[in-house]
mmCIF file of the N, C-alpha and C atoms, coordinates in Angstrom:
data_MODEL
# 
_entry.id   MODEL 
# 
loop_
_atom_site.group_PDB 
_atom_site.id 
_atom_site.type_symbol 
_atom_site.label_atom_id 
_atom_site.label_alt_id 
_atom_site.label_comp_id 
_atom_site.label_asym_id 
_atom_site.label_entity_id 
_atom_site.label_seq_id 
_atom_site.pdbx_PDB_ins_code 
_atom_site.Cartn_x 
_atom_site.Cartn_y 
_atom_site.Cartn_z 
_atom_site.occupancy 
_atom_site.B_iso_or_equiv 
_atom_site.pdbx_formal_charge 
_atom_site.auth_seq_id 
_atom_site.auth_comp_id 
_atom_site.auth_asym_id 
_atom_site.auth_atom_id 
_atom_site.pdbx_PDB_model_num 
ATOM 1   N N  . UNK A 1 1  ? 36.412 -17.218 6.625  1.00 0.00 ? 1  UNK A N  1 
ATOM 2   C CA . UNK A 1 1  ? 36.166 -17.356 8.056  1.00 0.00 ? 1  UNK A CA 1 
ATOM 3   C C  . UNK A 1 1  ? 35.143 -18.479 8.248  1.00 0.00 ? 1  UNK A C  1 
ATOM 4   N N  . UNK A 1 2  ? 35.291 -19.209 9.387  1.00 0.00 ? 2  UNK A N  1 
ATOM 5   C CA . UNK A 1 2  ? 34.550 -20.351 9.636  1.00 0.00 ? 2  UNK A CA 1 
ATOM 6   C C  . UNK A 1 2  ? 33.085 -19.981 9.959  1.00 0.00 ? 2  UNK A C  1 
ATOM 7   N N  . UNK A 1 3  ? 32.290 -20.705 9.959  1.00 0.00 ? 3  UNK A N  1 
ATOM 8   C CA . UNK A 1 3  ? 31.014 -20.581 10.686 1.00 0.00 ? 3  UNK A CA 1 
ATOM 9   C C  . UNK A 1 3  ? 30.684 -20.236 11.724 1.00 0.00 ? 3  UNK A C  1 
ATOM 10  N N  . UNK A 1 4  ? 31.629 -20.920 12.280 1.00 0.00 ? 4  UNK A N  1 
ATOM 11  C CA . UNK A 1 4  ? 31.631 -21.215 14.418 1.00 0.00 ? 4  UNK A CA 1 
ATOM 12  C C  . UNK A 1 4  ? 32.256 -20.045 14.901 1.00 0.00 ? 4  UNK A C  1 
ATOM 13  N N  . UNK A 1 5  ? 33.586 -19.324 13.933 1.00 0.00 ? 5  UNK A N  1 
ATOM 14  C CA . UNK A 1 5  ? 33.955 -18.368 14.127 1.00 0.00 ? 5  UNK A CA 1 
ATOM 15  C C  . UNK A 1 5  ? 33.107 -16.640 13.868 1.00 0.00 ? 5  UNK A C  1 
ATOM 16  N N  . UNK A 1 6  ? 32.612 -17.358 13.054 1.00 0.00 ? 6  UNK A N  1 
ATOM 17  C CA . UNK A 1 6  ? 31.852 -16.266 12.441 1.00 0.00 ? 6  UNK A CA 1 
ATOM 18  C C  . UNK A 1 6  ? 30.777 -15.817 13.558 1.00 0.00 ? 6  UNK A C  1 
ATOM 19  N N  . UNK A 1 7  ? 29.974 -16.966 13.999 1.00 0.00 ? 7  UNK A N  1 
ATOM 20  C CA . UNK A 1 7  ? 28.986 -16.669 15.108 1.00 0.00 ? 7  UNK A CA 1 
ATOM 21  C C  . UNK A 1 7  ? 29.579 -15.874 17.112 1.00 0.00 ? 7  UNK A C  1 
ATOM 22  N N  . UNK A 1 8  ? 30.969 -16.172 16.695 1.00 0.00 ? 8  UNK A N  1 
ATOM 23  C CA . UNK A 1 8  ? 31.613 -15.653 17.423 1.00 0.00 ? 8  UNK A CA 1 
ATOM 24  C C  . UNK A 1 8  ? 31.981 -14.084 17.658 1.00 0.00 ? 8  UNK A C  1 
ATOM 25  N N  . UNK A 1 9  ? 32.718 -14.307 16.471 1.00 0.00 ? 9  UNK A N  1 
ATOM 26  C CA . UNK A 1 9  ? 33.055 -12.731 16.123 1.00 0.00 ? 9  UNK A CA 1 
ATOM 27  C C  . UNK A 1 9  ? 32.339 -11.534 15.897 1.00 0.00 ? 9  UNK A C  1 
ATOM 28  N N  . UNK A 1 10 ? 30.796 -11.990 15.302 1.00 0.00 ? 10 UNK A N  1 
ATOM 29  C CA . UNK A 1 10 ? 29.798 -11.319 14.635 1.00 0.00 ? 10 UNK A CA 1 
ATOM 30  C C  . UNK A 1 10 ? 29.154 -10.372 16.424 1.00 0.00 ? 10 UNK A C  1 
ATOM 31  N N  . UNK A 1 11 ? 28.764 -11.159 17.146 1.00 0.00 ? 11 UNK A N  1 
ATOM 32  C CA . UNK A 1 11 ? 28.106 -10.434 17.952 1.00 0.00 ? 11 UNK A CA 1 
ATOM 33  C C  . UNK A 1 11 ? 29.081 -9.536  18.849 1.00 0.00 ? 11 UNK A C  1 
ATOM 34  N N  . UNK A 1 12 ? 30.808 -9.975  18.741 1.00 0.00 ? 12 UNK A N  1 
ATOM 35  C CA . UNK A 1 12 ? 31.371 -8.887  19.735 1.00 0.00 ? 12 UNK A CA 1 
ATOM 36  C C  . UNK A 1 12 ? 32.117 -7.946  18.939 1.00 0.00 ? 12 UNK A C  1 
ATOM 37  N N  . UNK A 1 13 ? 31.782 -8.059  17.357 1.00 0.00 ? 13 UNK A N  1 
ATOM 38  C CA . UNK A 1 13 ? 31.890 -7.258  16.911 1.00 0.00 ? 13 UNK A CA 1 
ATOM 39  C C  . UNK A 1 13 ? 31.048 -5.797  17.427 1.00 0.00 ? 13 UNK A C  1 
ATOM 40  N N  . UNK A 1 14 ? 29.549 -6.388  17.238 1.00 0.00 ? 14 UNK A N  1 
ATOM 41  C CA . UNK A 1 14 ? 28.545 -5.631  16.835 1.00 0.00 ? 14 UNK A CA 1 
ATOM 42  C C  . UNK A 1 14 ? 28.794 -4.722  18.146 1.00 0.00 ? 14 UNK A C  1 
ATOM 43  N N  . UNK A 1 15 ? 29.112 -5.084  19.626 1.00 0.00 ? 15 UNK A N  1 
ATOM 44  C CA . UNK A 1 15 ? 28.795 -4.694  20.659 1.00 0.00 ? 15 UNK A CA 1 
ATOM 45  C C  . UNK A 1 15 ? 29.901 -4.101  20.839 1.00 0.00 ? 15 UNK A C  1 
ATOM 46  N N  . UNK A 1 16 ? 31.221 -4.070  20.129 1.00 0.00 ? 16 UNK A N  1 
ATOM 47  C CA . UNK A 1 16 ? 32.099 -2.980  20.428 1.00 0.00 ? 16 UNK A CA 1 
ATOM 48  C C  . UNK A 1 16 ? 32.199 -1.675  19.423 1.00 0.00 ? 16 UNK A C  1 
ATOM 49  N N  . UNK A 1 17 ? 31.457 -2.144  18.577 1.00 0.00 ? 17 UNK A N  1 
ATOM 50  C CA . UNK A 1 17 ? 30.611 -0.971  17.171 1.00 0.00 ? 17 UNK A CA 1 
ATOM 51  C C  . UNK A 1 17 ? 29.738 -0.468  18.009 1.00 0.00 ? 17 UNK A C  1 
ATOM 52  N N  . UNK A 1 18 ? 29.317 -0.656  18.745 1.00 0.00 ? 18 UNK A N  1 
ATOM 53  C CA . UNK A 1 18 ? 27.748 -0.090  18.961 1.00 0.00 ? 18 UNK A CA 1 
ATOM 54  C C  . UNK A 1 18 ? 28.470 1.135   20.266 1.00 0.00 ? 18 UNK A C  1 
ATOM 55  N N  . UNK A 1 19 ? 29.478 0.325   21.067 1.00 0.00 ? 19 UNK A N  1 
ATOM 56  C CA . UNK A 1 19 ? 29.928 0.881   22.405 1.00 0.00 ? 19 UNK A CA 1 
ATOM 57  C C  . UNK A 1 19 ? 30.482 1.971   21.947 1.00 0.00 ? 19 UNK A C  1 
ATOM 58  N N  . UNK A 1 20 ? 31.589 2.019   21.161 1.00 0.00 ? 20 UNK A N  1 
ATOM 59  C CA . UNK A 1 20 ? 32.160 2.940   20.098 1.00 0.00 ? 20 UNK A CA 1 
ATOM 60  C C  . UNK A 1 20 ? 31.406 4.195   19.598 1.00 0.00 ? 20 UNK A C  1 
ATOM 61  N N  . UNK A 1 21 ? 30.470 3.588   18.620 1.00 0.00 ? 21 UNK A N  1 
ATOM 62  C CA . UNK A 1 21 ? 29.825 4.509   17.548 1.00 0.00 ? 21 UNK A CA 1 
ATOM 63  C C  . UNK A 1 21 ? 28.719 5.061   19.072 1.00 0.00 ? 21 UNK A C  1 
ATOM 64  N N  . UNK A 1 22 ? 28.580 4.715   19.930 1.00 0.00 ? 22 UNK A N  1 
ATOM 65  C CA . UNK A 1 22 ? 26.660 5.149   20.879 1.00 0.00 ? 22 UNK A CA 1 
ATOM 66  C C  . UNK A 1 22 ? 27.245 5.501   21.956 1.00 0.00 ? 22 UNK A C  1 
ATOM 67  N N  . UNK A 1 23 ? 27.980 4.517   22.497 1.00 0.00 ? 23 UNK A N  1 
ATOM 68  C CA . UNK A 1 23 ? 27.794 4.652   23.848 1.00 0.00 ? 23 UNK A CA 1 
ATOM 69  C C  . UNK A 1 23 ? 28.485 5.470   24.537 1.00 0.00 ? 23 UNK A C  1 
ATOM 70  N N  . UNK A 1 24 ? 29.744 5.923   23.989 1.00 0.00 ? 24 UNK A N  1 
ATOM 71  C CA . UNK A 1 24 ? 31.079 6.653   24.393 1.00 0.00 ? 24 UNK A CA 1 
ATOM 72  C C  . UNK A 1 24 ? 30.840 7.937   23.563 1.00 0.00 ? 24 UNK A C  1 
ATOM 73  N N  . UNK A 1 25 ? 30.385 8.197   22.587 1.00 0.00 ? 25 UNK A N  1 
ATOM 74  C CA . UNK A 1 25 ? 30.114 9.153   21.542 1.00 0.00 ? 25 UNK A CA 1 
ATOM 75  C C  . UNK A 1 25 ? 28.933 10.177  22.703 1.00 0.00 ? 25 UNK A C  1 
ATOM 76  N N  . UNK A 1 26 ? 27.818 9.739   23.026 1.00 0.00 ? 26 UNK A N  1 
ATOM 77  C CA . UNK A 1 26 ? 26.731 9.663   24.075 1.00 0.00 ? 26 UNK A CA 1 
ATOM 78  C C  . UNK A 1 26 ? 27.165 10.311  25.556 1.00 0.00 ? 26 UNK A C  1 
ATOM 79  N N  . UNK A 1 27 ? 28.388 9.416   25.957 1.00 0.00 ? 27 UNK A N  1 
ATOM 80  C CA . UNK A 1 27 ? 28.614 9.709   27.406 1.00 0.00 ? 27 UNK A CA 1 
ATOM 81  C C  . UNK A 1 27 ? 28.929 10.997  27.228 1.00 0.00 ? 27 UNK A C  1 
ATOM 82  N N  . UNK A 1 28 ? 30.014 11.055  26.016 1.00 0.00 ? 28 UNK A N  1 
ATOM 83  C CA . UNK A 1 28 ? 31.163 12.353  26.072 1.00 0.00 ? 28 UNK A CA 1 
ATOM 84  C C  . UNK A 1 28 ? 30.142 13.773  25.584 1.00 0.00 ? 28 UNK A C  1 
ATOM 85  N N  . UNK A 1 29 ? 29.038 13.276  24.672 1.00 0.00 ? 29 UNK A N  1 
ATOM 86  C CA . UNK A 1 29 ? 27.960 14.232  24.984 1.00 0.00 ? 29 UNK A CA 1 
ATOM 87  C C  . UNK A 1 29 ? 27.230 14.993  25.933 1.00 0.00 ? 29 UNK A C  1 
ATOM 88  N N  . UNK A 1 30 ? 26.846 13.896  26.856 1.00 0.00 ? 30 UNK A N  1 
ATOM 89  C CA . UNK A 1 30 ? 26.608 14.025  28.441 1.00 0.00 ? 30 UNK A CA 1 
ATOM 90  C C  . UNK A 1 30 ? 27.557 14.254  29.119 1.00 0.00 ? 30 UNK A C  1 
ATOM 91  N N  . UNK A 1 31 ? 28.485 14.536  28.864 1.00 0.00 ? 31 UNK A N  1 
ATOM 92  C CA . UNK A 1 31 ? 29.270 15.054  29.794 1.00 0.00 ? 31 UNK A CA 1 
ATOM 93  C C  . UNK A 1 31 ? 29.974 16.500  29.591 1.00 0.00 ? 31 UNK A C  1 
ATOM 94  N N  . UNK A 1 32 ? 29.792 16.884  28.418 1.00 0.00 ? 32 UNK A N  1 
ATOM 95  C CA . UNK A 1 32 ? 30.166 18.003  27.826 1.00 0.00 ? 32 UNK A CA 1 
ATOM 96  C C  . UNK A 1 32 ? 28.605 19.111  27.796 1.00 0.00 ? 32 UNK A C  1 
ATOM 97  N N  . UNK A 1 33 ? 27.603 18.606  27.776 1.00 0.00 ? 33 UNK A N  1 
ATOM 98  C CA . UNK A 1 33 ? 26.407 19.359  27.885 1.00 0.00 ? 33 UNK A CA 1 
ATOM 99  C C  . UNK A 1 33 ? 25.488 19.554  29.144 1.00 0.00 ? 33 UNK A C  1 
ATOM 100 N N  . UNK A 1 34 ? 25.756 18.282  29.355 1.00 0.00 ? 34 UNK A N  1 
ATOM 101 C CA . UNK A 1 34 ? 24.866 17.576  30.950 1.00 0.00 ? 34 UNK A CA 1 
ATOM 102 C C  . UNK A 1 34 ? 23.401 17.284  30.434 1.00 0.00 ? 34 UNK A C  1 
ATOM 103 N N  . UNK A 1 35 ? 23.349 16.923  29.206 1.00 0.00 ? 35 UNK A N  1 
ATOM 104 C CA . UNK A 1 35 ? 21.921 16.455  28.422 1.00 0.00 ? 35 UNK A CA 1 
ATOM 105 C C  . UNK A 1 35 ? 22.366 15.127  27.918 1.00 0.00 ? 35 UNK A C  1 
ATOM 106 N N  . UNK A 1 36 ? 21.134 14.233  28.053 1.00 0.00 ? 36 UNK A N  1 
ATOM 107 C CA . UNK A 1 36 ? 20.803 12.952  27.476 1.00 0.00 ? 36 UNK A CA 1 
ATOM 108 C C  . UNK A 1 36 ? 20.479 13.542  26.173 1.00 0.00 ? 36 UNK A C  1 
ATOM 109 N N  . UNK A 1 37 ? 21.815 12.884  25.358 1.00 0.00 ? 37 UNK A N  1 
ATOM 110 C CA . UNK A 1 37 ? 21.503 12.888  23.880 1.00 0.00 ? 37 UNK A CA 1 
ATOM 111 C C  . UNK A 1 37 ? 20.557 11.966  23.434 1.00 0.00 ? 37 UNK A C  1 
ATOM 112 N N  . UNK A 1 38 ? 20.208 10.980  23.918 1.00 0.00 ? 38 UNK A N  1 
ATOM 113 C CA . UNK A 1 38 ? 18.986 9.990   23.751 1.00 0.00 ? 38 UNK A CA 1 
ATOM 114 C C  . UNK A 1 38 ? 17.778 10.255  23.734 1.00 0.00 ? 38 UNK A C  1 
ATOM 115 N N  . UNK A 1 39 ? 17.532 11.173  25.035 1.00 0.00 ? 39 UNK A N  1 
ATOM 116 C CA . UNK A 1 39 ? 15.853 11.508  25.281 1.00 0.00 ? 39 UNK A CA 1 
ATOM 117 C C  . UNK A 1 39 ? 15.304 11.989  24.239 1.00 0.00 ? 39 UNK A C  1 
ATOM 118 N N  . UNK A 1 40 ? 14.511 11.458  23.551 1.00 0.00 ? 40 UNK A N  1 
ATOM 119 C CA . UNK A 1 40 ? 13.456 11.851  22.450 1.00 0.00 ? 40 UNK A CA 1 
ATOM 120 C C  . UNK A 1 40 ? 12.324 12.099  22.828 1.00 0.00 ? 40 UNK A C  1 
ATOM 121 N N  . UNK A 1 41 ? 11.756 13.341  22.579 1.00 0.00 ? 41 UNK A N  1 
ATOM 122 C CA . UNK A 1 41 ? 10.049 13.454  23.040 1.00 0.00 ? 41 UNK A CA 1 
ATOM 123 C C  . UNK A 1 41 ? 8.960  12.376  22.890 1.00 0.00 ? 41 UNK A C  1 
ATOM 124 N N  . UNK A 1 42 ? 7.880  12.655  22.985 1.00 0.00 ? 42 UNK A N  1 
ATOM 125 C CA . UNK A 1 42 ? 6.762  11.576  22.347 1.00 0.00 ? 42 UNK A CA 1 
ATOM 126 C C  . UNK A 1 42 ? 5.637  12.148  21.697 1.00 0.00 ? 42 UNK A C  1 
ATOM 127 N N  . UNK A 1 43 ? 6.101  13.625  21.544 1.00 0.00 ? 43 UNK A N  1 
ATOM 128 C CA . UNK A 1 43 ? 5.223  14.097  20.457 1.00 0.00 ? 43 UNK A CA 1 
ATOM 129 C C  . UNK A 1 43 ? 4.802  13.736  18.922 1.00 0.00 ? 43 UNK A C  1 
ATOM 130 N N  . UNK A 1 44 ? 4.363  14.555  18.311 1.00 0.00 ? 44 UNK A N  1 
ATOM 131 C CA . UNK A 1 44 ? 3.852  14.016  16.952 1.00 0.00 ? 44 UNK A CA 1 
ATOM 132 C C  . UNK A 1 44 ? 4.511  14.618  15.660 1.00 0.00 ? 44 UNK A C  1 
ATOM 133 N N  . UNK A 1 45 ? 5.897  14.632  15.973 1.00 0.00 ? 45 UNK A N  1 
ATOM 134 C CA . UNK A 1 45 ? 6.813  15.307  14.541 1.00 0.00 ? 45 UNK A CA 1 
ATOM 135 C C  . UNK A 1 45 ? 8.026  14.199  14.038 1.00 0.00 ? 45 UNK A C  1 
ATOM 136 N N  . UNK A 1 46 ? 8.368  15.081  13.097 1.00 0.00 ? 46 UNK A N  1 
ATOM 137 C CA . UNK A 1 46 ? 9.485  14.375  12.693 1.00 0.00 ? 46 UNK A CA 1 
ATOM 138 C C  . UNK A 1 46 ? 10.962 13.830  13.046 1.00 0.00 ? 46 UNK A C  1 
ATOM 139 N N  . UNK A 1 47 ? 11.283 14.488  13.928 1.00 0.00 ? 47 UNK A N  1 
ATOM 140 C CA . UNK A 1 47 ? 12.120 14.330  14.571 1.00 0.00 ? 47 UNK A CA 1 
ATOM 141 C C  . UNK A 1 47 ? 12.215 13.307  15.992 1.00 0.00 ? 47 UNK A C  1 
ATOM 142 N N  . UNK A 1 48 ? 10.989 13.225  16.325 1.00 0.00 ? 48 UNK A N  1 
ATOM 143 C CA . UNK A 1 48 ? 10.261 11.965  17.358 1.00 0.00 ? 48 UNK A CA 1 
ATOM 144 C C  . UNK A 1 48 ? 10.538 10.851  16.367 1.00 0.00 ? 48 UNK A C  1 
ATOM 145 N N  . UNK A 1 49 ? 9.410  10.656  15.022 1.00 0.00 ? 49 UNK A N  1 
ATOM 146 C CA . UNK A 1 49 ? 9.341  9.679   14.450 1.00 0.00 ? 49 UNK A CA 1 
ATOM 147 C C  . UNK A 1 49 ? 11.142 8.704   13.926 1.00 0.00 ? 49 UNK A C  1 
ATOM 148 N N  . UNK A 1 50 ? 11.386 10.132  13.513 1.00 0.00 ? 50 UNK A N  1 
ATOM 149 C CA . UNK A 1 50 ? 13.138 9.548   13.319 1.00 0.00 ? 50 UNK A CA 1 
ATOM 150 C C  . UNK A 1 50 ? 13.571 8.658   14.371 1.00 0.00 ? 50 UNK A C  1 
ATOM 151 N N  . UNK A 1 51 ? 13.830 9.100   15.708 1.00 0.00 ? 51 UNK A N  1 
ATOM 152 C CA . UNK A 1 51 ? 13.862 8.967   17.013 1.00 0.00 ? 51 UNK A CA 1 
ATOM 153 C C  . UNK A 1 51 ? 13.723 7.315   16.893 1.00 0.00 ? 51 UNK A C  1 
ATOM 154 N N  . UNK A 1 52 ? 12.181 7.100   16.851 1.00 0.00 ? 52 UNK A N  1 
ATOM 155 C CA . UNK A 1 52 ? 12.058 5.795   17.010 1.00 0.00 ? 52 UNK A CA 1 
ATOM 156 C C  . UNK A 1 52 ? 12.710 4.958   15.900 1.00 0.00 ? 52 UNK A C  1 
ATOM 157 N N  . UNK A 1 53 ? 12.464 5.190   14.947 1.00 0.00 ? 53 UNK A N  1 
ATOM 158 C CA . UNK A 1 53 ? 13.007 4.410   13.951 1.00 0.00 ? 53 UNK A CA 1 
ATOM 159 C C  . UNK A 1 53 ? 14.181 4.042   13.678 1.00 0.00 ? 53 UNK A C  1 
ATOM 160 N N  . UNK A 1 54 ? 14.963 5.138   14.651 1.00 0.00 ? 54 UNK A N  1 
ATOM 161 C CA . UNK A 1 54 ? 16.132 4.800   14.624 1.00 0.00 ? 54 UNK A CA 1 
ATOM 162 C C  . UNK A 1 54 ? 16.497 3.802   16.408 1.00 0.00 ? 54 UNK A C  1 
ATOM 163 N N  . UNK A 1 55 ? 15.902 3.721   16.996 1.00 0.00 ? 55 UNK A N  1 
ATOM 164 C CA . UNK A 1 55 ? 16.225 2.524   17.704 1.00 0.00 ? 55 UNK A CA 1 
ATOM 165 C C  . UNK A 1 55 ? 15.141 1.661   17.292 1.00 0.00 ? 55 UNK A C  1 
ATOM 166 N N  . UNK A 1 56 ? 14.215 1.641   16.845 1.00 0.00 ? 56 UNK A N  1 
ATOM 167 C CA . UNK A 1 56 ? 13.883 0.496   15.782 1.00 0.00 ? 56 UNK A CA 1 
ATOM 168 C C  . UNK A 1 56 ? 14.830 -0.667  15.107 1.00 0.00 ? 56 UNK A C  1 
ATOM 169 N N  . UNK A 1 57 ? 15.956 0.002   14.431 1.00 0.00 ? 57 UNK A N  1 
ATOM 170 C CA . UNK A 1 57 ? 16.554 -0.208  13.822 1.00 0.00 ? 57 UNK A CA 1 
ATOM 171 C C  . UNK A 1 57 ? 17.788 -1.068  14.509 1.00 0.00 ? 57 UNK A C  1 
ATOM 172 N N  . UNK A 1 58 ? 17.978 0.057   15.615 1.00 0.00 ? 58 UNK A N  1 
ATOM 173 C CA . UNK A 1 58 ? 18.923 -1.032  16.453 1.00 0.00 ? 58 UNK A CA 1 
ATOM 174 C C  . UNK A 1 58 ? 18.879 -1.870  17.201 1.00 0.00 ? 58 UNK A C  1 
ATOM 175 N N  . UNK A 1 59 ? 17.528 -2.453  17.450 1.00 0.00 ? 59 UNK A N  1 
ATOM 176 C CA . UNK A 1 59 ? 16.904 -3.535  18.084 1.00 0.00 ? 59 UNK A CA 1 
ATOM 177 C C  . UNK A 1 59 ? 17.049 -4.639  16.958 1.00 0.00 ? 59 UNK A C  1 
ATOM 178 N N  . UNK A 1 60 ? 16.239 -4.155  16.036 1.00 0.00 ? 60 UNK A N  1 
ATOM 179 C CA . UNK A 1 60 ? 16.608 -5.031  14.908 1.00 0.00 ? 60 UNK A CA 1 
ATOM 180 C C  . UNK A 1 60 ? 17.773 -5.735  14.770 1.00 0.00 ? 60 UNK A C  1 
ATOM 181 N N  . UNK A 1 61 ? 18.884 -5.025  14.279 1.00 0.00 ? 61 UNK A N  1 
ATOM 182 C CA . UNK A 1 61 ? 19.914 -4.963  13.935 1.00 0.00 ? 61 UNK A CA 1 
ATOM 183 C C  . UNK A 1 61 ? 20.448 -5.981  15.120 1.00 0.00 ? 61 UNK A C  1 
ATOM 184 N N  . UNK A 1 62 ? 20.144 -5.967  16.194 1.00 0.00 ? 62 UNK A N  1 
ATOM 185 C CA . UNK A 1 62 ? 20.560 -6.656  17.487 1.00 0.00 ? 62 UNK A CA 1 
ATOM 186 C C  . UNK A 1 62 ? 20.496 -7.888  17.515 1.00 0.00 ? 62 UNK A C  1 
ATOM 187 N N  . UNK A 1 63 ? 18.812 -7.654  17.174 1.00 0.00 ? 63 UNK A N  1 
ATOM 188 C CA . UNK A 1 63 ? 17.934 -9.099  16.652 1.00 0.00 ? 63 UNK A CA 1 
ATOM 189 C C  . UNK A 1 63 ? 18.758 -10.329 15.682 1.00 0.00 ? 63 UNK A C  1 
ATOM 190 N N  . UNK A 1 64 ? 18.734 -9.416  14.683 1.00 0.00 ? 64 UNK A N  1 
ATOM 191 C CA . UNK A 1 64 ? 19.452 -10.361 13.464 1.00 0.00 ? 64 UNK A CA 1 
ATOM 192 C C  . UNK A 1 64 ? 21.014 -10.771 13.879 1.00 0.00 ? 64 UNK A C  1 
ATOM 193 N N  . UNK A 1 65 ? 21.675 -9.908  14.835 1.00 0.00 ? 65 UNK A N  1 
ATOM 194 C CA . UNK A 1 65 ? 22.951 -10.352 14.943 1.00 0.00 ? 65 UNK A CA 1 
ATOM 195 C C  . UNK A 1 65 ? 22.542 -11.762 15.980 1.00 0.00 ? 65 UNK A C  1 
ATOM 196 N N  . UNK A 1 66 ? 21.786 -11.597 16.947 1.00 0.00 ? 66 UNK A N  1 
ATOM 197 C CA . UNK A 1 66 ? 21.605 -12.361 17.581 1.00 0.00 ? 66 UNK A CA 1 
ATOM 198 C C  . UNK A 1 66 ? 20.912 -13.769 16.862 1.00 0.00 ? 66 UNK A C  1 
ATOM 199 N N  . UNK A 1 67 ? 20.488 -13.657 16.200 1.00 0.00 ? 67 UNK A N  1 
ATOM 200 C CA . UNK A 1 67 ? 19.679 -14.425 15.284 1.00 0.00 ? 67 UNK A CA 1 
ATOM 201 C C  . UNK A 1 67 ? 20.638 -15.814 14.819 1.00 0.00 ? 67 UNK A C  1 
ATOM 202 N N  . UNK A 1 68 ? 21.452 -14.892 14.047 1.00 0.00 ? 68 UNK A N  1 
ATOM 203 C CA . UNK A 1 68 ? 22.331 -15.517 12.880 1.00 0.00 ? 68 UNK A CA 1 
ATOM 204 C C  . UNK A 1 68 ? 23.747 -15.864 14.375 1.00 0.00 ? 68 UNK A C  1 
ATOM 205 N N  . UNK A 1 69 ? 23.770 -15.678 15.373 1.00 0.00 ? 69 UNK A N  1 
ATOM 206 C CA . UNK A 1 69 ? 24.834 -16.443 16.587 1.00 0.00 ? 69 UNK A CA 1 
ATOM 207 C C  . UNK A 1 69 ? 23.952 -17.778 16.960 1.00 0.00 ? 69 UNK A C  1 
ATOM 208 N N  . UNK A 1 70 ? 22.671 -17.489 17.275 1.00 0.00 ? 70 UNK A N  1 
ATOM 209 C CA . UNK A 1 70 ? 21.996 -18.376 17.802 1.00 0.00 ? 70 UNK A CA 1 
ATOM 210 C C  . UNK A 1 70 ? 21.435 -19.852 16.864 1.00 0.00 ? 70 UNK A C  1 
ATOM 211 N N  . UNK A 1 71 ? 21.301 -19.665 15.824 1.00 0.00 ? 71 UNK A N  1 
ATOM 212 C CA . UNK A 1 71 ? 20.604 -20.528 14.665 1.00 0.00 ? 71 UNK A CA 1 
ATOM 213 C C  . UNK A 1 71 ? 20.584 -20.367 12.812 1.00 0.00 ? 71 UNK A C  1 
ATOM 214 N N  . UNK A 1 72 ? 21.782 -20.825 12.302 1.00 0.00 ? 72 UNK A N  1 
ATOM 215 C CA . UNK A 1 72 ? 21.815 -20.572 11.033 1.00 0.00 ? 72 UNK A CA 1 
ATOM 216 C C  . UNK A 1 72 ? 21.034 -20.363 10.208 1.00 0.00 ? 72 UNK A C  1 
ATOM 217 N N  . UNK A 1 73 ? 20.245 -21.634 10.953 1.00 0.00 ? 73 UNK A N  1 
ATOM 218 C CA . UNK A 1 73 ? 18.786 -22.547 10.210 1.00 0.00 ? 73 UNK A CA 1 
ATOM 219 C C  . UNK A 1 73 ? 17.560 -21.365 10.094 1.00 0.00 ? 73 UNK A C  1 
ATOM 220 N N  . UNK A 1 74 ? 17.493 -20.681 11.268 1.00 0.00 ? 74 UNK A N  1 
ATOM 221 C CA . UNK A 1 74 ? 16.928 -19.462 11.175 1.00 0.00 ? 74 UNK A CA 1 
ATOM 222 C C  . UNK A 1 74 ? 17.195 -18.110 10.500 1.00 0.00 ? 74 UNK A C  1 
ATOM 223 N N  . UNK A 1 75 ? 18.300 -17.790 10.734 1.00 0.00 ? 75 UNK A N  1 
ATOM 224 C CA . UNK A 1 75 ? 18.439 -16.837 10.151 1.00 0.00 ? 75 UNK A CA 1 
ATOM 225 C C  . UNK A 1 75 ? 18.404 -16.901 8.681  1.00 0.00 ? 75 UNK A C  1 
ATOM 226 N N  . UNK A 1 76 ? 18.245 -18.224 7.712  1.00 0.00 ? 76 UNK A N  1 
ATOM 227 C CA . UNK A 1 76 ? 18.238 -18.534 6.727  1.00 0.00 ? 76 UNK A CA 1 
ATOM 228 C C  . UNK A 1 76 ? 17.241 -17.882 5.969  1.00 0.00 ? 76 UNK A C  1 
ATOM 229 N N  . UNK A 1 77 ? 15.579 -17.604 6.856  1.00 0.00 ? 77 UNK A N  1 
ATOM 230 C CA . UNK A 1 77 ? 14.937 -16.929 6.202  1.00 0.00 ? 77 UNK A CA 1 
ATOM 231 C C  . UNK A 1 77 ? 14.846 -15.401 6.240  1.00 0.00 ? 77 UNK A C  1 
ATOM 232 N N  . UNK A 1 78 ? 16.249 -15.038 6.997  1.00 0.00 ? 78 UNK A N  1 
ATOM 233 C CA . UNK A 1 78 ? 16.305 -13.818 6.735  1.00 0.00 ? 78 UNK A CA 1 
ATOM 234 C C  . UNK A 1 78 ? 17.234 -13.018 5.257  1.00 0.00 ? 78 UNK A C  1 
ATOM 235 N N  . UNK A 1 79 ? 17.575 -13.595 4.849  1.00 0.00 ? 79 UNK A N  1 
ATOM 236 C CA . UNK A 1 79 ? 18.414 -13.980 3.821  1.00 0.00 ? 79 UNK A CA 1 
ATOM 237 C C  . UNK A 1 79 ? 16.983 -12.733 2.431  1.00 0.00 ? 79 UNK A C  1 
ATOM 238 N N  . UNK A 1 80 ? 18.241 -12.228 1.723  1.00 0.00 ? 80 UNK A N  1 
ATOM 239 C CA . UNK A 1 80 ? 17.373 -11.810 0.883  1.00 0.00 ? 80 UNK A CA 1 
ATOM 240 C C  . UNK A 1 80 ? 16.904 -13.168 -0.520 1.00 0.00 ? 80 UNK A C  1 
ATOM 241 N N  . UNK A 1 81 ? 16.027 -13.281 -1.118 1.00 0.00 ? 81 UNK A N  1 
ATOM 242 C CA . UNK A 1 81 ? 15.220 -13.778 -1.801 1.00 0.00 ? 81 UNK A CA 1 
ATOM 243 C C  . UNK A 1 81 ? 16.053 -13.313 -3.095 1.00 0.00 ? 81 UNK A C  1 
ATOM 244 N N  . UNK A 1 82 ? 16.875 -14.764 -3.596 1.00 0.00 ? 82 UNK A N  1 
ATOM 245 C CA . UNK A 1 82 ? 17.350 -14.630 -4.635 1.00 0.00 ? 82 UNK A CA 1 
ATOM 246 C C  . UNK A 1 82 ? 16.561 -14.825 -6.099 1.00 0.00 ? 82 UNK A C  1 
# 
């Protein structure tokens, strides 16, 4: 796959993975319970901490897709250290 294509494909990949795996998975939650499967407390346990880390993760994850659409040159130092 090309480069140009690649920067293409990569981010509407990610956003119909994400719509898929979160967003529809989520609704049909909320709609079957009438609870935000999202709302995480802000207390001080484990299940908070998960919480964040796991949209931590998908910010990230957002980040770098966006990263590597926007600037090769950049994302270059995201690259693991051979």
């Amino acid at each position: 796959m090309t480069e140009t294509a690649l920067k293409i494909f990569l981010p509407i990949y990610f956003l119909a993975w994400f719509a898929l795996a979160f967003a529809w998975r989520s609704y049909l939650t909320w709609k079957r319970t009438g609870r935000n499967p999202y709302r995480l407390g802000k207390s001080d346990n484990a299940h908070d901490f998960v919480g964040v880390l796991f949209r931590l993760t998908m910010a990230v994850s957002a980040g770098v897709v966006l990263l590597h659409s926007l600037s090769s040159k950049l994302y270059g130092y995201l690259a693991p250290i051979v």
